[in-house]
C-alpha positions as CSV (number, residue, x, y, z in Angstrom):
1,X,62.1,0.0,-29.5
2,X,65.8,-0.8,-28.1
3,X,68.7,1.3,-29.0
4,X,72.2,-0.6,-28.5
5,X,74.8,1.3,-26.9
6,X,78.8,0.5,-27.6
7,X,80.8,0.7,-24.8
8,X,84.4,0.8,-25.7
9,X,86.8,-0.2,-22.4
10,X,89.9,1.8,-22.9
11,X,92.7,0.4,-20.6
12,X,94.7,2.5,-18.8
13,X,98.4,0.2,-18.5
14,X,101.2,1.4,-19.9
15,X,104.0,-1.3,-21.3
16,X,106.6,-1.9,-18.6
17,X,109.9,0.0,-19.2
18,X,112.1,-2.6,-21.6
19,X,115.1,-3.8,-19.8
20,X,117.4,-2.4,-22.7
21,X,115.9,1.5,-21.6
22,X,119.3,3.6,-20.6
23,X,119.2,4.8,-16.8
24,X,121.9,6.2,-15.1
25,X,124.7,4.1,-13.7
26,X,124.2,3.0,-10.0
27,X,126.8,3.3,-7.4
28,X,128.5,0.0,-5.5
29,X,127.8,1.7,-1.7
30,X,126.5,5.3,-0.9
31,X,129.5,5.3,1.8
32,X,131.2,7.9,1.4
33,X,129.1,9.8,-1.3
34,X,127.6,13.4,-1.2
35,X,123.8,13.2,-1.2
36,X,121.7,15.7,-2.6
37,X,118.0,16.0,-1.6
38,X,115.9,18.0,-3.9
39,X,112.1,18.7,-2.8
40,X,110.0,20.3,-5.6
41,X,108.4,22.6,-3.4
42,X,105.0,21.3,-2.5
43,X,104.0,21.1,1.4
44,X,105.8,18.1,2.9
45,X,108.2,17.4,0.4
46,X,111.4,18.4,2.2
47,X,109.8,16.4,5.5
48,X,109.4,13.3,2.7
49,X,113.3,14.1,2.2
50,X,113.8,14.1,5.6
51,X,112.8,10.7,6.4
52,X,114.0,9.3,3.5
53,X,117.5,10.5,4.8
54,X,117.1,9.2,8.6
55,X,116.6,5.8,6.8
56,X,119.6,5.7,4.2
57,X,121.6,7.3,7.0
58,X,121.1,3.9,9.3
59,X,122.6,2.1,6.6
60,X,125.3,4.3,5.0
61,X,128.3,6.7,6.3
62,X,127.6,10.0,3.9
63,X,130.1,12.8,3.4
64,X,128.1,15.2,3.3
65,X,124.2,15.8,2.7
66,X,123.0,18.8,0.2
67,X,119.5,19.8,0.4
68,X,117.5,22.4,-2.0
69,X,113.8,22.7,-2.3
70,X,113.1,24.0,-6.2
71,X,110.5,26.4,-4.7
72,X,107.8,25.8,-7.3
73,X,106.5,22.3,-8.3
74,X,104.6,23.7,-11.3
75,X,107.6,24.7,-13.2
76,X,111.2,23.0,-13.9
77,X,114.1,23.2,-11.8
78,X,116.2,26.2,-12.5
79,X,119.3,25.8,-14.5
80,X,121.7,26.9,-12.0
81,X,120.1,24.6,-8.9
82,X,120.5,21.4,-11.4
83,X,123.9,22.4,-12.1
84,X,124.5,23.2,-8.2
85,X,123.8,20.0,-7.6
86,X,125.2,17.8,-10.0
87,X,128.6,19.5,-9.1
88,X,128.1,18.7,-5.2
89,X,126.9,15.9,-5.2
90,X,127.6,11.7,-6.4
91,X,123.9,11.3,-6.3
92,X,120.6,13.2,-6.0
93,X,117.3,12.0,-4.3
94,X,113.8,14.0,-5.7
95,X,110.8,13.8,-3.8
96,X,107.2,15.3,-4.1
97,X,105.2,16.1,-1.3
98,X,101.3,17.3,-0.2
C-alpha cells in the first residue's frame, strides 16, 4: 500500500517595492549637511556607524556629525531622540549591529 503525500512549495519573495511607493526626498550633495548616526543599540552597531562615516567622510565636507545609540533594539526609538534628531540634523543614517 502507498500513501501520496502533497507537498505544497510556499515561496518566500516578496514583490519589489513599486516605483510609484513615496520615500523621502534625497538631497543634491551631503556637503555641507548635518549627519545624524543612529545605532539601535545592539553590539557593533555604533562601530557599523562608524565606518559607514569614515567612508562618506572621504567623499563629502559635513557640518557637523550627530551620533545617538537608541539603547534598546527590541523596542522603538524614543519620542524625544527622533525629534532630537530630526531638528539637528538634514539627514539621518540607522544601522543595526551584532
Amino acid at each position: 500500500m502507498t500513501t501520496a503525500t502533497r507537498v505544497e512549495v510556499l515561496d518566500p519573495t516578496i514583490a519589489p517595492i513599486p516605483a510609484s511607493a513615496v520615500r523621502a526626498s534625497r538631497p543634491d550633495t551631503l556637503d555641507g549637511a548635518t549627519v545624524g548616526l543612529l545605532a539601535n543599540g545592539k553590539p557593533n552597531a555604533d562601530e557599523l556607524l562608524e565606518l559607514v562615516y569614515e567612508v562618506l567622510a572621504d567623499r563629502y565636507e559635513f557640518k557637523e556629525v550627530v551620533a545617538r545609540n537608541k539603547g534598546n533594539a527590541s523596542r522603538p526609538c524614543p519620542r524625544d531622540l527622533l525629534e532630537e534628531m530630526a531638528a539637528q540634523c538634514d539627514l539621518v543614517i540607522t544601522s543595526t549591529g551584532d
